[in-house]
Biopython code that builds the backbone (N, CA, C, O; Angstrom):
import numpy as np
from Bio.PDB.StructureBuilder import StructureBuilder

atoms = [
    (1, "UNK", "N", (0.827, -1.197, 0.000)),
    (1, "UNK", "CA", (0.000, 0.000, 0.000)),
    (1, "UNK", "C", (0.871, 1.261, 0.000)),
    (1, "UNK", "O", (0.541, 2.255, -0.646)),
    (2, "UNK", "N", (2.273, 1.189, 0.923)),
    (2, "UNK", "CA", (2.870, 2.806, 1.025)),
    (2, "UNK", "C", (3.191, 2.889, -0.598)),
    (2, "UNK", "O", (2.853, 3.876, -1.252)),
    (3, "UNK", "N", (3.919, 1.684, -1.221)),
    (3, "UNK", "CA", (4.483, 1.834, -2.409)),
    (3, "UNK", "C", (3.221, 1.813, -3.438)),
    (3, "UNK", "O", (3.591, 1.215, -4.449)),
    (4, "UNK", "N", (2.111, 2.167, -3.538)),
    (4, "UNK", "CA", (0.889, 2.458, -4.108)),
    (4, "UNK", "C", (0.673, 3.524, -3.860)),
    (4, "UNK", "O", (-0.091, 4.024, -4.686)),
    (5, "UNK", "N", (1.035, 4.310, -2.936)),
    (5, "UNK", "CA", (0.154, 5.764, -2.279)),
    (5, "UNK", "C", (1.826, 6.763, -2.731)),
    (5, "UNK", "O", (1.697, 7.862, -3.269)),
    (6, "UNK", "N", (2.720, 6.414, -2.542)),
    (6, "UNK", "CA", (4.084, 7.019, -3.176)),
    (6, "UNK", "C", (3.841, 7.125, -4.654)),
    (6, "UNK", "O", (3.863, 8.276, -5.089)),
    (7, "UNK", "N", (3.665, 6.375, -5.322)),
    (7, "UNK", "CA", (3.247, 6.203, -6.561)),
    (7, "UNK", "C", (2.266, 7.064, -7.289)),
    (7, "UNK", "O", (2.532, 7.663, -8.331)),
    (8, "UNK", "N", (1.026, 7.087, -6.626)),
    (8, "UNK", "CA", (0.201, 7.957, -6.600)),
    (8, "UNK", "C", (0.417, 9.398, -6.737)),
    (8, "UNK", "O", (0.232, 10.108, -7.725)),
    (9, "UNK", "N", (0.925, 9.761, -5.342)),
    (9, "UNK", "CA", (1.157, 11.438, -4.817)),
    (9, "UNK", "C", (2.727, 11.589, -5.983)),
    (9, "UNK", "O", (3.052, 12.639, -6.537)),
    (10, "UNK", "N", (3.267, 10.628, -6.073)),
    (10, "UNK", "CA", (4.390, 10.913, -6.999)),
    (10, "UNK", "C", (3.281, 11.448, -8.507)),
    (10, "UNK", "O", (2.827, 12.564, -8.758)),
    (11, "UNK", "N", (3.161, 10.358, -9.140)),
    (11, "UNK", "CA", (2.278, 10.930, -9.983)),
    (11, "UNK", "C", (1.726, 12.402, -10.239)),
    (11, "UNK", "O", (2.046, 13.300, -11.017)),
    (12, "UNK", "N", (0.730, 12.257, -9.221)),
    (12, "UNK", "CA", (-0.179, 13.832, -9.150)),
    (12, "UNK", "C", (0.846, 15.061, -8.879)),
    (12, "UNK", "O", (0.886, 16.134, -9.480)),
    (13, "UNK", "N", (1.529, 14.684, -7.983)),
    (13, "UNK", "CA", (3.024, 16.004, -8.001)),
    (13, "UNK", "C", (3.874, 15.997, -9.114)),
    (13, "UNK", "O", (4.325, 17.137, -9.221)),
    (14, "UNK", "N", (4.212, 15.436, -9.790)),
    (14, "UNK", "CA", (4.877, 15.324, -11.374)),
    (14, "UNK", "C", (4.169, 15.971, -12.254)),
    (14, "UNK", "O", (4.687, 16.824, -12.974)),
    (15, "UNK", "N", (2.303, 15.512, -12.346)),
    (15, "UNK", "CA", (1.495, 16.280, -12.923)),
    (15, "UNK", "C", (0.829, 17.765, -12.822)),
    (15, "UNK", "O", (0.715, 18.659, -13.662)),
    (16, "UNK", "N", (0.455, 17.673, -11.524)),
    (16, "UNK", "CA", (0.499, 19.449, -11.081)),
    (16, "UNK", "C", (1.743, 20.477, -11.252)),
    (16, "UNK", "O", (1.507, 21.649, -11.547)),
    (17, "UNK", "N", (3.116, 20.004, -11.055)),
    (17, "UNK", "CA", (3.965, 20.341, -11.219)),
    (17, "UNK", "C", (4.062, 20.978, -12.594)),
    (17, "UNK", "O", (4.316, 22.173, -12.747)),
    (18, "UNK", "N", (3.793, 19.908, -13.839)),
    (18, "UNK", "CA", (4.078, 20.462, -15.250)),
    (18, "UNK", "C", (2.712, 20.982, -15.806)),
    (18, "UNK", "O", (2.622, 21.531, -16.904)),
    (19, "UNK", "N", (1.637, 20.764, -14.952)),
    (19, "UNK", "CA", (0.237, 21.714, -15.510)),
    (19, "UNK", "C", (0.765, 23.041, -14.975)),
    (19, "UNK", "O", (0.647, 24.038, -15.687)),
    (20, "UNK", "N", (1.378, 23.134, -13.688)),
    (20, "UNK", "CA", (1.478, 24.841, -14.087)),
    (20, "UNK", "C", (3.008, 25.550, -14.783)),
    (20, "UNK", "O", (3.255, 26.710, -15.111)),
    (21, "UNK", "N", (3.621, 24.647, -14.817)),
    (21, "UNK", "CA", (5.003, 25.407, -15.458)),
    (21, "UNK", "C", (4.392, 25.879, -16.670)),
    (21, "UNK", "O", (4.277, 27.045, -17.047)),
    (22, "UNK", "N", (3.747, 24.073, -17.623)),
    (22, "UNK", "CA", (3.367, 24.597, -19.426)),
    (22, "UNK", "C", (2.094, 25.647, -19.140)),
    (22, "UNK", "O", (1.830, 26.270, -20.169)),
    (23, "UNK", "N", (1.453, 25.913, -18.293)),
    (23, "UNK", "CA", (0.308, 27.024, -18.009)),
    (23, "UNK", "C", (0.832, 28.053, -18.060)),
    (23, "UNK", "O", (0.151, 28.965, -18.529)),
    (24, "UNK", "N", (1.897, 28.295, -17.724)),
    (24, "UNK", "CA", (2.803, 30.000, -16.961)),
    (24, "UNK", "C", (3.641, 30.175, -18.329)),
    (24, "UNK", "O", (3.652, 31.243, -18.941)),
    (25, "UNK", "N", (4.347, 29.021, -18.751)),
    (25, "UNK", "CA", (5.006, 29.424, -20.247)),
    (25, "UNK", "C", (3.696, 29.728, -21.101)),
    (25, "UNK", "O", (3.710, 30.381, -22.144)),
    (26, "UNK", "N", (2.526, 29.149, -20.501)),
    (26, "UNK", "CA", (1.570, 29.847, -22.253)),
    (26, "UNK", "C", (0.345, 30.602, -21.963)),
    (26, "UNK", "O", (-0.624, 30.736, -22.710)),
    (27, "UNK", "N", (0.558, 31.219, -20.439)),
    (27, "UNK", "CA", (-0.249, 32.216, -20.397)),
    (27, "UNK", "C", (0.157, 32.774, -18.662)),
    (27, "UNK", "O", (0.480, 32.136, -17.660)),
    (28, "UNK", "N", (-0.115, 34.732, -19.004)),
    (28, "UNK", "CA", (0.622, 35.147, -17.830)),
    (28, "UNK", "C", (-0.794, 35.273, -16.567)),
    (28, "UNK", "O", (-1.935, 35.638, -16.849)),
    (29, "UNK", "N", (-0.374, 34.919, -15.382)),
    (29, "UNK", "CA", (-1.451, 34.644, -14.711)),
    (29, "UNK", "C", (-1.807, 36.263, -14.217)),
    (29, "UNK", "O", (-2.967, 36.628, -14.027)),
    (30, "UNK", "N", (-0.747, 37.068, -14.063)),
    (30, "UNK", "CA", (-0.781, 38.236, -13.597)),
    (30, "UNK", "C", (-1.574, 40.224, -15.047)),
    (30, "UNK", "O", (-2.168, 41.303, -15.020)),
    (31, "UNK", "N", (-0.825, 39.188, -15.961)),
    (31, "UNK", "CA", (-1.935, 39.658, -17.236)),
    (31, "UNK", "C", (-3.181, 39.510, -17.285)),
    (31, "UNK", "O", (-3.962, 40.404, -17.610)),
    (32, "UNK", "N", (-3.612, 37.923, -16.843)),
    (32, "UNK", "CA", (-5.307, 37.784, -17.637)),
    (32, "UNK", "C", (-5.882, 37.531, -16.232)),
    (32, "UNK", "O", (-6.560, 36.515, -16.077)),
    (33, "UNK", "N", (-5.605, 38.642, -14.843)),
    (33, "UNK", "CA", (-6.067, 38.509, -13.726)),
    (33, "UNK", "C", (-7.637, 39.383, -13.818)),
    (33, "UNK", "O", (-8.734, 39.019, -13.395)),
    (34, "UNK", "N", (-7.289, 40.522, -14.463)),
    (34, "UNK", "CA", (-8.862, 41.405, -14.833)),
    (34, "UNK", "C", (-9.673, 40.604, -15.377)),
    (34, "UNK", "O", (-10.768, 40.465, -14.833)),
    (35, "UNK", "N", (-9.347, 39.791, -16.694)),
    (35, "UNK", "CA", (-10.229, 39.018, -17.164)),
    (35, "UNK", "C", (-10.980, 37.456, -16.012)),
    (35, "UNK", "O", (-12.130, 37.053, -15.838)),
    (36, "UNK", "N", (-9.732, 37.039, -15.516)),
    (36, "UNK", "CA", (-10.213, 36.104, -14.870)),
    (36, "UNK", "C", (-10.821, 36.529, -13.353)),
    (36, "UNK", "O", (-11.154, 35.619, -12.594)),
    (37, "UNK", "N", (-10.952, 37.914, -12.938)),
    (37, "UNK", "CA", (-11.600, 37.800, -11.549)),
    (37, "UNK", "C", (-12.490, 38.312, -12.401)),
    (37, "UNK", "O", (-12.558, 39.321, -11.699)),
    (38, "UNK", "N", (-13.299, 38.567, -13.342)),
    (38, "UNK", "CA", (-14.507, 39.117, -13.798)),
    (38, "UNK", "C", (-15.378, 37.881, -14.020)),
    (38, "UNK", "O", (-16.569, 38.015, -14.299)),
    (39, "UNK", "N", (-14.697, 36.454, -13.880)),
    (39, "UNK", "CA", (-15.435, 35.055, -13.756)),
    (39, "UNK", "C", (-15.896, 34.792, -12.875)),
    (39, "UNK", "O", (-15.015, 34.665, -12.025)),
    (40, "UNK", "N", (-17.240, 34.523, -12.306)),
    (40, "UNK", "CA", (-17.478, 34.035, -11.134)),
    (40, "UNK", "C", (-16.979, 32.861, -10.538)),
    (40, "UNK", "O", (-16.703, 32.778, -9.341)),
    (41, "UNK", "N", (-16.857, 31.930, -11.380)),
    (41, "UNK", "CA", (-16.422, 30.987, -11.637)),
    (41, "UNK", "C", (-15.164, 30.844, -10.345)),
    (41, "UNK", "O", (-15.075, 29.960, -9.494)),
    (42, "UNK", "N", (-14.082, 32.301, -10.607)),
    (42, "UNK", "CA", (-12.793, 32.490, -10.491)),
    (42, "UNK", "C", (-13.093, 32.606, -8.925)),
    (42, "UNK", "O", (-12.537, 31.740, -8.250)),
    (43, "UNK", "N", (-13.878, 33.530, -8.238)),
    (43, "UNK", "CA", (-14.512, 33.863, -7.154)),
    (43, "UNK", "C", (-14.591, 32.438, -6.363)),
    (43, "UNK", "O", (-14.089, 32.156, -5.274)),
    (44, "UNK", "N", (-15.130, 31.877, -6.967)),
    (44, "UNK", "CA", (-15.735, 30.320, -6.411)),
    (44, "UNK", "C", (-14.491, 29.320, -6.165)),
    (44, "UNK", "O", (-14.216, 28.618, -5.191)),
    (45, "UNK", "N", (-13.927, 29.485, -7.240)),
    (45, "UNK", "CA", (-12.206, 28.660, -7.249)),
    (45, "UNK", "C", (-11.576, 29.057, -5.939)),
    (45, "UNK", "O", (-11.195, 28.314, -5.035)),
    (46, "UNK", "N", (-11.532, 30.604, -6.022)),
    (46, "UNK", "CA", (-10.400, 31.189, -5.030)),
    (46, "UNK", "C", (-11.026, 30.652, -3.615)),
    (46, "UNK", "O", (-10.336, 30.099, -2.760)),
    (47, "UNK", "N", (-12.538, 30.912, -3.478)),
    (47, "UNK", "CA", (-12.542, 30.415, -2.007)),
    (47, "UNK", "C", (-12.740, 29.156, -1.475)),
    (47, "UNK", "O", (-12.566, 28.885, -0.287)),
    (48, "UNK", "N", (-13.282, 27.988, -2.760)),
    (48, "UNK", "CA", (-12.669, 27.120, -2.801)),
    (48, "UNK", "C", (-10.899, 26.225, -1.925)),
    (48, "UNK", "O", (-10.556, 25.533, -0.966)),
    (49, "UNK", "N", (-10.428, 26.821, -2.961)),
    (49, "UNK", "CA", (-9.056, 26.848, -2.783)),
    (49, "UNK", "C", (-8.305, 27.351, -1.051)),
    (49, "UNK", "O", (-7.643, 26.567, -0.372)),
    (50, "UNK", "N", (-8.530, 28.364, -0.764)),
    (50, "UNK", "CA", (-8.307, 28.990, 0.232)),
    (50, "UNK", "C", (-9.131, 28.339, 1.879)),
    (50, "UNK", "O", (-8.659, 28.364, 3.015)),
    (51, "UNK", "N", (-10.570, 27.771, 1.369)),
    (51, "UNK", "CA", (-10.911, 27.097, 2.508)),
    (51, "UNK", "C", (-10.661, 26.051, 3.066)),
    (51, "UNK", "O", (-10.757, 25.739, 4.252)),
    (52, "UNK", "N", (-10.089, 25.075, 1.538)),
    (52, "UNK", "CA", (-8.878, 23.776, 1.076)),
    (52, "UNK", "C", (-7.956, 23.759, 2.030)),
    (52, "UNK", "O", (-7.841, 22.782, 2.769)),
    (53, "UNK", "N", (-7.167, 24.859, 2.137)),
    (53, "UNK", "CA", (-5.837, 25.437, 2.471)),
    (53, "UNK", "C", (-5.856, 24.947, 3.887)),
    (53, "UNK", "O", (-5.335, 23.933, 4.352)),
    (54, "UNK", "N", (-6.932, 26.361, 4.780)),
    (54, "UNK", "CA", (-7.175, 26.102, 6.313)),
    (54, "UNK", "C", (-7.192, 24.623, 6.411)),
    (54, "UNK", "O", (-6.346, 24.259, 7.228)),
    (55, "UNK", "N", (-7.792, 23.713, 5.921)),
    (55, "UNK", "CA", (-8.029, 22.244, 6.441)),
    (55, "UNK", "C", (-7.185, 21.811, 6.693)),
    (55, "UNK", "O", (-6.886, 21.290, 7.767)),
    (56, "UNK", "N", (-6.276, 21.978, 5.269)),
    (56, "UNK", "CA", (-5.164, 20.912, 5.318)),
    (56, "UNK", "C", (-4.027, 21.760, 6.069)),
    (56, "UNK", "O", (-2.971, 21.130, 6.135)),
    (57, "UNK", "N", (-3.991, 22.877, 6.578)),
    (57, "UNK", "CA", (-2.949, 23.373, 7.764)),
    (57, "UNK", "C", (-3.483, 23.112, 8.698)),
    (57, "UNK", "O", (-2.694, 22.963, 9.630)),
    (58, "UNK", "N", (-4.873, 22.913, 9.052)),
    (58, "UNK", "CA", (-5.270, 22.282, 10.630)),
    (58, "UNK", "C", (-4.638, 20.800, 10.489)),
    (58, "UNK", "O", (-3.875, 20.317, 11.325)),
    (59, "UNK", "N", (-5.008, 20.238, 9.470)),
    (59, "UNK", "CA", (-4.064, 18.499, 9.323)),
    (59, "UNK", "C", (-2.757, 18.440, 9.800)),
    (59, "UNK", "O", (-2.286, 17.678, 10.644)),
    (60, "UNK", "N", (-2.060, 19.608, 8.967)),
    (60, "UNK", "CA", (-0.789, 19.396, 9.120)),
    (60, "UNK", "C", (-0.299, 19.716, 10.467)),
    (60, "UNK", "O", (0.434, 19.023, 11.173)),
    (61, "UNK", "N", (-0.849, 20.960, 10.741)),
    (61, "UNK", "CA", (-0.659, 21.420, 12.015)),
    (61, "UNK", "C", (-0.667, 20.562, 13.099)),
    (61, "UNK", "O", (0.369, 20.517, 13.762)),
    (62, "UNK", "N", (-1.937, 19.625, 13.547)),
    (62, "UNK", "CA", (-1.790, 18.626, 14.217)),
    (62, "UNK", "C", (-0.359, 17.623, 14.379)),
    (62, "UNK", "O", (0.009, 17.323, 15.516)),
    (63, "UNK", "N", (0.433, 17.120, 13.134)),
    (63, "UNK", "CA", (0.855, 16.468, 13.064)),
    (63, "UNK", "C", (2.734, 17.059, 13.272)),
    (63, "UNK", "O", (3.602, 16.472, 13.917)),
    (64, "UNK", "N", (2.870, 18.288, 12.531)),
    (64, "UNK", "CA", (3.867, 18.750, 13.237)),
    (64, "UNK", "C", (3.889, 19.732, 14.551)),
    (64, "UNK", "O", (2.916, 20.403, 14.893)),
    (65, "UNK", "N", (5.212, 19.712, 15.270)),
    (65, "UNK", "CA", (5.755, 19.883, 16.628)),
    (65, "UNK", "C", (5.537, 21.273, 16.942)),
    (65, "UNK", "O", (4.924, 21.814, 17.862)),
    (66, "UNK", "N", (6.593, 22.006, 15.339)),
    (66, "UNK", "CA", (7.002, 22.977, 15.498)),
    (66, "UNK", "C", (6.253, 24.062, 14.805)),
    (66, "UNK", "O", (5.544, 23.864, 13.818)),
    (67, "UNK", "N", (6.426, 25.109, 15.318)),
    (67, "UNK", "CA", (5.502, 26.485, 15.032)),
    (67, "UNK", "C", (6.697, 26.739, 13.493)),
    (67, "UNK", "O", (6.169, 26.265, 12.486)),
    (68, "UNK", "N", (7.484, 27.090, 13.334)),
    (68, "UNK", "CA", (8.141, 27.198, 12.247)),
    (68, "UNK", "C", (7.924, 26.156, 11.069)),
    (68, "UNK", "O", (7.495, 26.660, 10.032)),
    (69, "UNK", "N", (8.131, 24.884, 11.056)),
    (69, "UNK", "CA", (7.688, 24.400, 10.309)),
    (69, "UNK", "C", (5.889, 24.406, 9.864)),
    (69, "UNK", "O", (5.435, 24.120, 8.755)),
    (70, "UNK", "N", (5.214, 24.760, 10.916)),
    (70, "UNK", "CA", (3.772, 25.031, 10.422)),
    (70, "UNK", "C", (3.964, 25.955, 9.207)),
    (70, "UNK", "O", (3.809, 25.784, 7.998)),
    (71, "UNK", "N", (4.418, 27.158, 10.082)),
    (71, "UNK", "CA", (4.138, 28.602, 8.832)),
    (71, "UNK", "C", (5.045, 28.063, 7.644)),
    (71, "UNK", "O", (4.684, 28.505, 6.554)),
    (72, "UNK", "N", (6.035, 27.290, 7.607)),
    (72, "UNK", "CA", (6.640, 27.564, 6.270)),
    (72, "UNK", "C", (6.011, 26.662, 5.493)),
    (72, "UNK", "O", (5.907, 26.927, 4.296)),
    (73, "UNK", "N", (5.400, 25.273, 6.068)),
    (73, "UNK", "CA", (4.232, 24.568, 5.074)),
    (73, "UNK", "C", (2.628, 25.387, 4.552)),
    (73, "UNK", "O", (2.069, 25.415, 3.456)),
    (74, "UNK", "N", (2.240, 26.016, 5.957)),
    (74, "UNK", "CA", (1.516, 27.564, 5.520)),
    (74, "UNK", "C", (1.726, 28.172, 4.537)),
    (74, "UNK", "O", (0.868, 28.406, 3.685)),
    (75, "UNK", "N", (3.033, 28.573, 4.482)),
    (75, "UNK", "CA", (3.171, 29.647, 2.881)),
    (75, "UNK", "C", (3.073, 28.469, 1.676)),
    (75, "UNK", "O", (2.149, 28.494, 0.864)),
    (76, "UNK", "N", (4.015, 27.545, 1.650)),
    (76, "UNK", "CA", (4.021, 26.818, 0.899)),
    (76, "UNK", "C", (2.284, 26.605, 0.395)),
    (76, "UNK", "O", (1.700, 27.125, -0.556)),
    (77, "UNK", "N", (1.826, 25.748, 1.321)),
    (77, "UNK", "CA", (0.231, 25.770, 0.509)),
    (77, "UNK", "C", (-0.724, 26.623, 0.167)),
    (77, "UNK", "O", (-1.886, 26.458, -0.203)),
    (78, "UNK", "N", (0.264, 28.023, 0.433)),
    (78, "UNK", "CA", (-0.672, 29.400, 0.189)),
    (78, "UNK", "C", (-0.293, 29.635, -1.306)),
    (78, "UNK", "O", (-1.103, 30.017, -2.151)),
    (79, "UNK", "N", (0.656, 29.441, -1.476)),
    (79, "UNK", "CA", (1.263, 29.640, -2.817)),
    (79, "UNK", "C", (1.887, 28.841, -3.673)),
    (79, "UNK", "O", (2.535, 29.284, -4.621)),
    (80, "UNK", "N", (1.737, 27.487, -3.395)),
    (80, "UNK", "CA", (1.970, 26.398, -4.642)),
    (80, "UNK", "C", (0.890, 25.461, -4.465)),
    (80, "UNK", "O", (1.010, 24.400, -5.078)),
    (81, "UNK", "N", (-0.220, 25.637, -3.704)),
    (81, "UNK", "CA", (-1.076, 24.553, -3.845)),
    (81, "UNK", "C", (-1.049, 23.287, -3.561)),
    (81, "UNK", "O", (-0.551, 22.770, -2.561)),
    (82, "UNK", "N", (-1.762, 22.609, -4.726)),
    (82, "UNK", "CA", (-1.154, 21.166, -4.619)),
    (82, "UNK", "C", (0.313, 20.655, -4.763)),
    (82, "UNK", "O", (0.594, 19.551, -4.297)),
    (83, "UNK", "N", (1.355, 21.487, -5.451)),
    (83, "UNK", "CA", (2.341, 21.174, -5.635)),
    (83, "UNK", "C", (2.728, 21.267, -3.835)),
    (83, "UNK", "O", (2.912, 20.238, -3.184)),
    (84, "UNK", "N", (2.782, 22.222, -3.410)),
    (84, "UNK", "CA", (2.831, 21.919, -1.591)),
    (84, "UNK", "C", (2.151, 20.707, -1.380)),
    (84, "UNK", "O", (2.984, 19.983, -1.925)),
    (85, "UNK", "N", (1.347, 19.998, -1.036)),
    (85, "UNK", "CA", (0.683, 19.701, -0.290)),
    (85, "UNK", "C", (0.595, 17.921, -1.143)),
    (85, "UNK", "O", (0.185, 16.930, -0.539)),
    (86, "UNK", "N", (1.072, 17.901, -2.580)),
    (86, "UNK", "CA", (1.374, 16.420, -2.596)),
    (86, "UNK", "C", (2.729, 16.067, -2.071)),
    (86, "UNK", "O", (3.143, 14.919, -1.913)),
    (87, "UNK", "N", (3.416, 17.244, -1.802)),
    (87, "UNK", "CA", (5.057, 16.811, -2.010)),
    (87, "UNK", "C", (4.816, 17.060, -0.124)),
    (87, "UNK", "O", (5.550, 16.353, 0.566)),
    (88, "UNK", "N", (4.196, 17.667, 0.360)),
    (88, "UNK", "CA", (4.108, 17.065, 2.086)),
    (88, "UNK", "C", (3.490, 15.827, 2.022)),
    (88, "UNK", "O", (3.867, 15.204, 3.015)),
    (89, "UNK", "N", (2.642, 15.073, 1.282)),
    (89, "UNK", "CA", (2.103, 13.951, 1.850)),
    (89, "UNK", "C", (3.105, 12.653, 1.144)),
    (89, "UNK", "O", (3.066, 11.423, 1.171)),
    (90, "UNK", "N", (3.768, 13.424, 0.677)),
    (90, "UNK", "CA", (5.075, 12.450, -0.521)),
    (90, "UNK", "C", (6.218, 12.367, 1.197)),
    (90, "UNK", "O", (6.424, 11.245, 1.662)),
    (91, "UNK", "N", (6.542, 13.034, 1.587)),
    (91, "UNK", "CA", (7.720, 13.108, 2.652)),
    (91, "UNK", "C", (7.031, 12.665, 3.679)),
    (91, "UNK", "O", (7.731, 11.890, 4.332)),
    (92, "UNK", "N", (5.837, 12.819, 4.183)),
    (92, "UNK", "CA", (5.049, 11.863, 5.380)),
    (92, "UNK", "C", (5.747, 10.182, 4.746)),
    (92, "UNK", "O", (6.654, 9.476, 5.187)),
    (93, "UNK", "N", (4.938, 10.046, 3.695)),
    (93, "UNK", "CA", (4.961, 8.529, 3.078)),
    (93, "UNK", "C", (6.771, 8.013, 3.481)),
    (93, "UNK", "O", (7.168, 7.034, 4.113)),
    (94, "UNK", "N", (7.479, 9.035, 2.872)),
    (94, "UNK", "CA", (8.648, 8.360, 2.779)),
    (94, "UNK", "C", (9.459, 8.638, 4.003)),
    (94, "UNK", "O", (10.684, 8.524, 4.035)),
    (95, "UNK", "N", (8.784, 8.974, 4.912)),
    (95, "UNK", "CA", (8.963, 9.217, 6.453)),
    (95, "UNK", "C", (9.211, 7.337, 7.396)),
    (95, "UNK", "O", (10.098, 6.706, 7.972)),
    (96, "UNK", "N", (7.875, 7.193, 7.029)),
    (96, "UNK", "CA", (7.407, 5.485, 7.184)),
    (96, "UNK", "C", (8.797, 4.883, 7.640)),
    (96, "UNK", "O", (9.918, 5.361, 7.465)),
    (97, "UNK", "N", (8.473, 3.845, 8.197)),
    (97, "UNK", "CA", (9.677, 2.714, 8.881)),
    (97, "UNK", "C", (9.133, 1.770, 8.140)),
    (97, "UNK", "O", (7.960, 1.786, 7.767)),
    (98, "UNK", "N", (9.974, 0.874, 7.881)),
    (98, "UNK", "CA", (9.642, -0.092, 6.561)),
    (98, "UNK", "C", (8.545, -0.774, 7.102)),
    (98, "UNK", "O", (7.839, -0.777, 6.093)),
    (99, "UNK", "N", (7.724, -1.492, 8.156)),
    (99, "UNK", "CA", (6.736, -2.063, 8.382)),
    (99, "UNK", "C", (5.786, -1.167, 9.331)),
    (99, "UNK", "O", (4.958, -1.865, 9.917)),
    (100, "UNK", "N", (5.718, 0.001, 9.579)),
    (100, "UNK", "CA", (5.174, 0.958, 10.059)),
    (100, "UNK", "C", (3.699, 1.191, 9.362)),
    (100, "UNK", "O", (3.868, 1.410, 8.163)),
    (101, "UNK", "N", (2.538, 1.211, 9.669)),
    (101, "UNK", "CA", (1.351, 1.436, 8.990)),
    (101, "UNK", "C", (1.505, 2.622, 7.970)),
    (101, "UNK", "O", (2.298, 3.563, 7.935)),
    (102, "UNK", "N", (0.555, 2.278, 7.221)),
    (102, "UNK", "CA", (0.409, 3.296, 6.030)),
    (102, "UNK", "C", (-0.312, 4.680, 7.163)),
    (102, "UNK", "O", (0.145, 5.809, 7.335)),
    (103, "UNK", "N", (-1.283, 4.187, 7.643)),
    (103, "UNK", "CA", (-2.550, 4.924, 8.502)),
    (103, "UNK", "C", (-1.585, 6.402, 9.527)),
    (103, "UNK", "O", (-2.148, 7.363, 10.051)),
    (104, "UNK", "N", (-0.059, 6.114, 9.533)),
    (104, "UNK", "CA", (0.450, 6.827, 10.496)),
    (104, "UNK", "C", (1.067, 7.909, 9.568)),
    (104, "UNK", "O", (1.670, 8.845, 10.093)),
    (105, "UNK", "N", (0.932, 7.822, 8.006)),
    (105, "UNK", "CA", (1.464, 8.884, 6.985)),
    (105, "UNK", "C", (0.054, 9.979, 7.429)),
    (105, "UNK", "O", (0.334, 11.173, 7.325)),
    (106, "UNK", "N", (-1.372, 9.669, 7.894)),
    (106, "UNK", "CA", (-1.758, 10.792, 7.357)),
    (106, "UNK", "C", (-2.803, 11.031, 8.828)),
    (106, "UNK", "O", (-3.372, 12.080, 9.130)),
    (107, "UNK", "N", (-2.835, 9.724, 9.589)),
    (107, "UNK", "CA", (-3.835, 10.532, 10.651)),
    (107, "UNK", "C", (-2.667, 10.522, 11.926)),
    (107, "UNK", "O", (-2.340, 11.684, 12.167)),
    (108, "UNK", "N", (-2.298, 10.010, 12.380)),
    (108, "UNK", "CA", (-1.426, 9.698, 13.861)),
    (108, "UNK", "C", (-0.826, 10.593, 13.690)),
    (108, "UNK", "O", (-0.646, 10.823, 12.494)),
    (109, "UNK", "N", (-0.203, 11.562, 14.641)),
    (109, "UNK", "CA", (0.843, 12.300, 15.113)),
    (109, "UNK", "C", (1.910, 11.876, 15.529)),
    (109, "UNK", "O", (2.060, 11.065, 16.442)),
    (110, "UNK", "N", (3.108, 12.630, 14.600)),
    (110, "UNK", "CA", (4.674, 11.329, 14.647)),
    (110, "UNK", "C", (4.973, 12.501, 16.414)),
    (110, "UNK", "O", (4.457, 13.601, 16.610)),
    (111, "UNK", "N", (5.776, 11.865, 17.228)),
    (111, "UNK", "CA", (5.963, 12.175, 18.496)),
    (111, "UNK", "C", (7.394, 12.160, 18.565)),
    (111, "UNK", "O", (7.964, 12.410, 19.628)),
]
sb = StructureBuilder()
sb.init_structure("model")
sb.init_model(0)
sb.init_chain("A")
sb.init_seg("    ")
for serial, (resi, resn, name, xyz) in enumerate(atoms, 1):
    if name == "N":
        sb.init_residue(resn, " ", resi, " ")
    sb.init_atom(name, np.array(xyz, "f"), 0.0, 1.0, " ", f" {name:<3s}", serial, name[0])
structure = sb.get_structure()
């Protein structure tokens, strides 16, 4: 299962990764920002996205010690998204002790 769920978050972080590089080489996000907050659509994404965020820093938060490492996974998922937030659940995974439950990558608190 870990080497299924590595696999996985590897995947989706490889893929989010190059959806926004080839996105940013072929369109500027900071150019077509008038056009795109005039979408409701865009409105809905952003708070979407942003209410996403809080969850998964209450998750994370739980699970790490330190107040520094909170905020810098904080910024991170404030501003890369999923690319944050597969590549934290990629370093939980590969955290694991070779016969250690899968279940302790994402709910248990490492101590």
């Amino acid at each position: 299962m870990k080497n299924y769920l590595i696999a996985l978050f590897g995947i989706l972080f490889i893929y989010i990764v190059y959806t926004v590089i080839s996105t940013s080489l072929e369109s500027n996000l900071f150019k077509e920002w008038n056009f795109l907050a005039s979408i409701p659509w865009m409105k809905a994404t952003l708070i979407d996205f942003y209410i996403n965020t809080v969850v998964i820093f209450a998750w994370m938060s739980f699970r790490e010690n330190k107040w520094t490492e909170r905020i810098l996974w904080l910024i991170g998922f404030v501003f890369l998204g999923s690319i944050a937030t597969t590549l934290y659940v990629l370093i939980q995974l590969f955290k694991l002790e070779k016969d250690e439950p899968v279940v302790n990558a994402f709910l248990l608190k490492k101590l």
